[in-house]
N, C-alpha and C positions, 0 to 999 in steps of 0.2 A: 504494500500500500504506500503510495507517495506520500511523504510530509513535505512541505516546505524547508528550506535553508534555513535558519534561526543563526544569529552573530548573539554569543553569548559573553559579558565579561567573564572574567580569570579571577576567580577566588581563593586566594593564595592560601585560603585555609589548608585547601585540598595539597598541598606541595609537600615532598618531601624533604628532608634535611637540607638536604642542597638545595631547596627550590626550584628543583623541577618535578614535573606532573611523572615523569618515568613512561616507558612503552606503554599504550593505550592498551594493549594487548593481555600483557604480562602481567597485571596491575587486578585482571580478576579475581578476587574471591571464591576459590569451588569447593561446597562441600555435597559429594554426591552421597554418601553414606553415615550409616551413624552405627558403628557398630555392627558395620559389615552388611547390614539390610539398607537397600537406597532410598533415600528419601522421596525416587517417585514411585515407589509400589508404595513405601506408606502412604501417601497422598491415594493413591490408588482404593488400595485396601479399606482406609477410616476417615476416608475424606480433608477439606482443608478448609477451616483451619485447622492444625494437630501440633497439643504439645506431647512430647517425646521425652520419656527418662532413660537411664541408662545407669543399669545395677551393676553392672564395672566399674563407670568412675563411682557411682556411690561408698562400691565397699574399698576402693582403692583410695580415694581420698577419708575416709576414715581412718583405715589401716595408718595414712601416711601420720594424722594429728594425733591418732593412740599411742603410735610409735615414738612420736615428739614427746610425748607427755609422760609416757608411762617407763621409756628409758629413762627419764633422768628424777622419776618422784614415785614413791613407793605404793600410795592408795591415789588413783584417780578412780572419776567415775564420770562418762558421758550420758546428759540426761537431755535427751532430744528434744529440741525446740516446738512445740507444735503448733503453734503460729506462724513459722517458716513454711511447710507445706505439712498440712494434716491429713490429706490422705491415705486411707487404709493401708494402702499398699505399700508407700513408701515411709510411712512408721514401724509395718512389721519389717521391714529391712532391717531398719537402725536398732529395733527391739533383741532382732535374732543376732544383730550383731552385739549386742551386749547392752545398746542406750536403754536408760530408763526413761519416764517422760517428764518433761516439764511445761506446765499449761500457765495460763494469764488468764481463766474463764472457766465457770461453770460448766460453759459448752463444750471445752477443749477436754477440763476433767471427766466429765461424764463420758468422753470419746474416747479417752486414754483408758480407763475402765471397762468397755463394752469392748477393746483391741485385748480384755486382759491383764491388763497389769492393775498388780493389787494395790491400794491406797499406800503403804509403804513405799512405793516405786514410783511415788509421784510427787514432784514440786509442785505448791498451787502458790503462783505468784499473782501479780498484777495489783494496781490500784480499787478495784473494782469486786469483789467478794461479799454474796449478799449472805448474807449471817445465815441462815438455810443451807450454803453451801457450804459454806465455812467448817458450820456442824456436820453435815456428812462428810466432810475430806477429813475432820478431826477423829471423827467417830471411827473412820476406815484406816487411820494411820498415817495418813500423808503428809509429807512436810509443808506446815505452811510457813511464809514467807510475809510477815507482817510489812504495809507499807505505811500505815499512818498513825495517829494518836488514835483515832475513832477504831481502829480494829482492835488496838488493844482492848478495850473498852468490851468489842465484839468478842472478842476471845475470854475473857473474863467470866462475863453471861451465860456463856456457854457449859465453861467449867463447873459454875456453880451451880448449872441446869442439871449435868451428866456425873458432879459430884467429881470431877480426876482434876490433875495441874498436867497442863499442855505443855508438851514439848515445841517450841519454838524457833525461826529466826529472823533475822529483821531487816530488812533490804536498806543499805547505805549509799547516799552518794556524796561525792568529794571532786576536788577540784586536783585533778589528774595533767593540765597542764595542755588540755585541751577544749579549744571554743568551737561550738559553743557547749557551755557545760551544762547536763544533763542532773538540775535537781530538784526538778517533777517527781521523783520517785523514791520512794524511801526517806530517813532523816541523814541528815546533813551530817557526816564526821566533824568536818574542819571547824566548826562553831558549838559542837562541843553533844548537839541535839539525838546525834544517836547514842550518846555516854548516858545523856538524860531518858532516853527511852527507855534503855536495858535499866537503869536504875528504878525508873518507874513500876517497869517489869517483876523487879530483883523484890520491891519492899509489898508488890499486889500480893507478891508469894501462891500466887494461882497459874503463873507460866513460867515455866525456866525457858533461858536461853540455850539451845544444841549450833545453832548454825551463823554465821555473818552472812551476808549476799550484796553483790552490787554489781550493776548492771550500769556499766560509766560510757558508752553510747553505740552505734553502731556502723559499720564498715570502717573500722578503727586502723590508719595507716601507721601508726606508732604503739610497735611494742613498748616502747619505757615507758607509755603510759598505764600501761598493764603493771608494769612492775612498779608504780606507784600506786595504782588502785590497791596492789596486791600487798604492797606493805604499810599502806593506812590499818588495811582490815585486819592484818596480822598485831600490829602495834594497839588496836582496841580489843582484840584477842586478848593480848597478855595483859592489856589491863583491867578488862574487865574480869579472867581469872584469878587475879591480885586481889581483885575490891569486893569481888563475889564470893567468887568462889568456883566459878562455871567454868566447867571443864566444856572446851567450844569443840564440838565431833567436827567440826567442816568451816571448810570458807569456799562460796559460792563467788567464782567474778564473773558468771554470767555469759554470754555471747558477743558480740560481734566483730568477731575476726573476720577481716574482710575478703573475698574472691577473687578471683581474676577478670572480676567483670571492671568497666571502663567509667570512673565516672566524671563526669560533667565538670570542665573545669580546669580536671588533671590533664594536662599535655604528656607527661612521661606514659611509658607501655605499664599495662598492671606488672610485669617481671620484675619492674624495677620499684613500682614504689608500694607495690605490696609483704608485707615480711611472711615470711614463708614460715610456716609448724613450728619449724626449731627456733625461729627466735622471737614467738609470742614465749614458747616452751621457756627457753632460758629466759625468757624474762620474767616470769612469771615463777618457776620453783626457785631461779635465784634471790628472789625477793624472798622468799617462803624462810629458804635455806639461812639467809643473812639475821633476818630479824625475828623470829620468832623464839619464843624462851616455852620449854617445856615438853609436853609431848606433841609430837606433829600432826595436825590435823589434816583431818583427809580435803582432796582436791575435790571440786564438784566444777564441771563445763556444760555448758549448759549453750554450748556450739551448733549454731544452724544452717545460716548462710552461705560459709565457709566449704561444709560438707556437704550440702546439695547444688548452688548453685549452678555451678558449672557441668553438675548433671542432666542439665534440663534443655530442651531446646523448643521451639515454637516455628514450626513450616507455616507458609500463609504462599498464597497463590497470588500473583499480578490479575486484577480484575480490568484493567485501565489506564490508561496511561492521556495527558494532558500537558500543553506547554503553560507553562505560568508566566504572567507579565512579564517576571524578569527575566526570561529566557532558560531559567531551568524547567526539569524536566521531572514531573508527579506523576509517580505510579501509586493506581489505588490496588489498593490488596484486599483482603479479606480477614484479616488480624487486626483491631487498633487498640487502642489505649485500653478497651475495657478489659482487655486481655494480659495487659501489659503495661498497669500500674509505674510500675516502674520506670519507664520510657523515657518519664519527668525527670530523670535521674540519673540514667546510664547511656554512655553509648553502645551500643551493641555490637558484638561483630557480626556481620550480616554476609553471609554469604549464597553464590549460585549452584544450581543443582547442577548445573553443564556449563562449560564454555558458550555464550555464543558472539555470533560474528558482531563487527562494529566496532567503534570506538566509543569508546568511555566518555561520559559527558556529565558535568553535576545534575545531582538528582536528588529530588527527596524523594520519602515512602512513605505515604499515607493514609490510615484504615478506612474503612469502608462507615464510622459512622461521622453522622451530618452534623458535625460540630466542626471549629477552625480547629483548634488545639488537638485533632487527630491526627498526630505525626510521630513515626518509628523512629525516623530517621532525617534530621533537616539538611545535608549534606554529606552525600553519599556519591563516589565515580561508578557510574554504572554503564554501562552498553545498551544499546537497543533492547528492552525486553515486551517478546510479544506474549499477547494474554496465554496464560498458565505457567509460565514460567514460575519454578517454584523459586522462593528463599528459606532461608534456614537462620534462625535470629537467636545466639549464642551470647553468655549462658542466662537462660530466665528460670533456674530450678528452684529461686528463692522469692518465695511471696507473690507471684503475678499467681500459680493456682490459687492460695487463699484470699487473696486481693482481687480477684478476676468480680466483674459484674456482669448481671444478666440485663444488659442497658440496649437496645437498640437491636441488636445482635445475641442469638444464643449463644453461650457457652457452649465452645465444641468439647469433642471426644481428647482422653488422657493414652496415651499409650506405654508401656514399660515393656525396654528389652531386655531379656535375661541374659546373664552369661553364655547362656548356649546360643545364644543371638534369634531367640525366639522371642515374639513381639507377646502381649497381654492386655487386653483391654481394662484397664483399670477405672475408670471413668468415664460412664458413657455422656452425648451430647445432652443440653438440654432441647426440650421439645416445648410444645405450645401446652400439650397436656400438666408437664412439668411446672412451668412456669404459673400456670393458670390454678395447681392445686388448693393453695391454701385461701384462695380469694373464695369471696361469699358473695354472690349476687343478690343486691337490691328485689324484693318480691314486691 
């Protein structure tokens, strides 16, 4: 089909080190496969759009953070995210691989219990814990993880409902030497107000203290801010078993070890300015090892992003294609934003299923729903691509399933390949039935 000439300017964004654009050719992107199965039989097979896991790197990027942590400190223990992606399937993974769960919601708790895992084997954190829930995660064993004054309060009530003193611990935040700092959550270390909680705690004499926890922000580019979180928490350890008496079983520092995904802002490649297992690891048991007085407490990670993200990928098909004012070039797809939360946030590496012919020309990629702010990609070198053409948008395994909306567009189908490179339906699409169940029509 003929298009017209279009005279485009030169976006030096697109330029390499040197400043030049490099071979039009050579400059593609191909990823025809994912684990040995091609990206167009799955397109084929479950339609598109299709996000895609991949239980290879799952349990290989586990292996690799277990192996960081548990060579160089004696008790770890990983207690899987489930706010990161909760899916059935991809919780029993992390399950069978040894994670225990950790939820932020009634909803997440109740799911981690119907997967099996017994209230002992769960962290119940979050801001948000309606005293009904609180009582069953108490009643069943689970650790809860106090975030304010009002739950102590909630936690006391309880005890004196069920007649027992709750085992506890109390989520911290501190100024780690990174902005913006993150202290929505839990009491404050550095001003003195989590000293004042556990004391609060220490004289109600209806909850003892077992656990620290702090959760100090996430896609965290600096280790040595781990190994300050990690020796604040350590240094209110020993003195709260000083002033107590409380022998502290753990110290929780939480998640967000960051991925190899791209984000917004950052010019260097993730290889370089993301720190890799071993030196969140040393930073984080060297802190342990340096400052703590007594017997060692055990490790609790509470790692999500890290270990899935890059397991995930999202195919989306070329619906369209249109020149825009300014002379680039808009392909619509069939993926957008409600799919891929995150979009607001990362670059993606986006790559093609096949080579094909042309020259490469700036492009954006933009989904299929009818808002402006639908864009994957605001600049991108791409080739002529005619309709079907698949892409392949790497890595999304963290929070776009949980974060996905049924806005405009259904939710499509999940797929998991196993190590034997056999595919799994894990998540089917939504449908009109689906969507339309829980409504009540007007009589």
């Amino acid at each position: 089909m003929y298009q017209k000439p279009s005279i485009i300017k030169i976006d030096y964004t697109n330029t390499q080190k040197s400043g030049a654009f490099g071979n039009p050719l050579k400059t593609q992107k191909v990823r025809s496969e994912i684990d040995g199965v091609l990206v167009e039989e799955l397109i084929k097979q479950y339609g598109s759009p299709l996000f895609v896991f991949s239980q290879n790197s799952i349990e290989e990027k586990y292996q690799e953070f277990k192996q960081a942590f548990t060579s160089r400190y004696p008790e770890v223990e990983f207690w899987w995210s489930y706010k990161t992606n909760y899916l059935d399937a991809i919780c029993q993974i992390y399950h069978d691989l040894g994670s225990k769960a950790e939820v932020v919601s009634a909803f997440e708790y109740d799911k981690a219990r119907r997967l099996g895992m017994p209230g002992k084997d769960i962290i119940f954190n979050g801001p948000y814990k309606p005293k009904e829930a609180l009582k069953k995660a108490v009643q069943e064993g689970a650790k809860i993880h106090i975030d304010h004054w009002y739950e102590i309060n909630d936690l006391e009530s309880i005890a004196d409902e069920l007649g027992i003193e709750i085992p506890v611990a109390i989520r911290c935040n501190m100024n780690t030497g990174i902005y913006p700092q993150w202290s929505r959550f839990g009491f404050n270390i550095d001003n003195g107000e989590a000293y004042d909680a556990i004391e609060r705690i220490y004289e109600g004499k209806k909850l003892y203290i077992t656990g620290l926890h702090a959760h100090i922000g996430t896609f965290m580019l600096s280790a040595h801010a781990y190994a300050e979180e990690t020796k604040k928490l350590i240094q209110l350890k020993n003195r709260i078993s000083a002033d107590f008496g409380y022998e502290v079983e753990y110290i929780d520092i939480g998640g967000g070890f960051a991925s190899k995904n791209r984000l917004k802002g950052i010019y260097q490649p993730p290889e370089v300015v993301v720190p890799s297992p071993d030196e969140y690891a040393e930073a984080v048991t060297g802190a342990i090892f340096e400052y703590n007085e007594g017997n060692l407490p055990k490790l609790f990670l509470e790692t999500g992003r890290a270990l899935i993200d890059e397991a995930g990928y999202l195919l989306t098909s070329v619906f369209a294609s249109k020149r825009l004012l300014d002379g680039k070039k808009s392909y619509i797809v069939d993926a957008g934003v409600n799919l891929l939360y995150t979009a607001f946030w990362y670059n993606f590496d986006i790559a093609l299923d096949k080579r094909y012919e042309g020259l490469n020309e700036p492009s954006q990629i933009n989904g299929p729903l009818c808002m402006n702010i639908d864009t994957i990609a605001e600049n991108i070198m791409l080739p002529p691509l005619p309709r079907g053409s698949i892409l392949s948008i790497w890595p999304v395994g963290a929070y776009n399933v949980t974060q996905s909306m049924q806005f405009i567009q259904y939710r499509p189908r999940v797929v998991l390949i196993d190590k034997e490179g056999s595919t799994h339906l894990i998540r089917e699409a939504d449908d009109l039935e689906y969507v339309r169940e829980k409504e009540i029509p007007l009589k």
